[in-house]
N, C-alpha and C positions, 0 to 999 in steps of 0.2 A: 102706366106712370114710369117705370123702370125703361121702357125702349123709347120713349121721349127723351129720356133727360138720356139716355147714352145715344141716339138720333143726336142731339143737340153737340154733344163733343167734336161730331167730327165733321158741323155745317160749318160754312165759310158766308153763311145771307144771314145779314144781320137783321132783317127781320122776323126769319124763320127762326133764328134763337129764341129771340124772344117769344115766338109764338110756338115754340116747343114746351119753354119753360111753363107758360102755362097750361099748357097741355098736361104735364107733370102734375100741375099744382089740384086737378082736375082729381084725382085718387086722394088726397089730402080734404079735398071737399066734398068727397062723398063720404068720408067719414064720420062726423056729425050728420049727414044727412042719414045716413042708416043707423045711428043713436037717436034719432027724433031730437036734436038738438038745433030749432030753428034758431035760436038768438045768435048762438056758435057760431054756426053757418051764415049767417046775413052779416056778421061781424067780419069776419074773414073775406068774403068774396067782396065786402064792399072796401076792404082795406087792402085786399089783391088788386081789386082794381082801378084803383086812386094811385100806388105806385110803378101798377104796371103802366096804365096811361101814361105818366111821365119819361117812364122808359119809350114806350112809342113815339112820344114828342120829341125825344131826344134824339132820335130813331131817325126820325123826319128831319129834324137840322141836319143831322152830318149826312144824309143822303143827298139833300138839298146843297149842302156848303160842296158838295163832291161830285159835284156833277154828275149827280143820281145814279151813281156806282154803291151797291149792295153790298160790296165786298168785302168782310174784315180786315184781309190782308194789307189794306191799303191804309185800314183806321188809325195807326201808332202815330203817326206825324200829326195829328190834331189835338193832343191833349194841351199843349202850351197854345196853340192858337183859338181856341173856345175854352174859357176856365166856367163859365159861369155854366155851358153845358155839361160840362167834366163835373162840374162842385153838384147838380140835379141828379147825376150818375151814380155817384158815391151815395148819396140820401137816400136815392131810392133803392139803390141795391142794395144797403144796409138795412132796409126796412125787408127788402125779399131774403136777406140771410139770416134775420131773427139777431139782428143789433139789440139787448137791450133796452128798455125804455124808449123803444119805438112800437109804433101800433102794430106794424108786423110780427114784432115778437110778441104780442099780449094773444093774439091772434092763433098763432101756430101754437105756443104752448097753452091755450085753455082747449085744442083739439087734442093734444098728446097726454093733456090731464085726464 
């Protein structure tokens, strides 16, 4: 879990982020699972994976709008020209950072409880 998410700091393919981070999320989900906590656990990976989806859709526009360049470095210049992908970005990355009163945070705090 720990050498994904420091793996992830220092990638530049933005699809490999995202597929680090849940890599990461990976050690997080085997913790109810080794509590015998199936509700937990079906709760969390179905709600990890409804906003990571959307991360990968988002994932796919700006690869697509960029003439299929992976590259982060290049991403800064498109936050004003895609808002309504930007405004999908922000929702779902608030729901992967434990935003209050989103299903990601009911998620990750009934594992920590």
């Amino acid at each position: 879990m720990l050498l994904a998410r420091i793996r992830a700091l220092y990638e530049n393919d933005l699809k490999k982020i995202i597929a680090l981070s849940t890599l990461s999320q990976l050690g997080l989900i085997m913790v109810p699972v080794s509590l015998n906590l199936p509700h937990i656990t079906i709760f969390h990976i179905s709600t990890h994976a409804i906003f990571k989806a959307l991360l990968f859709i988002r994932a796919g526009c700006l690869i697509s709008i960029n003439s299929h360049i992976q590259d982060l470095r290049i991403y800064g210049q498109f936050t004003n020209a895609t808002p309504i992908i930007t405004a999908s970005t922000i929702i779902s990355l608030s729901a992967i950072i434990r935003v209050p009163f989103i299903a990601g945070y009911y998620s990750k705090h009934a594992i920590i409880e």
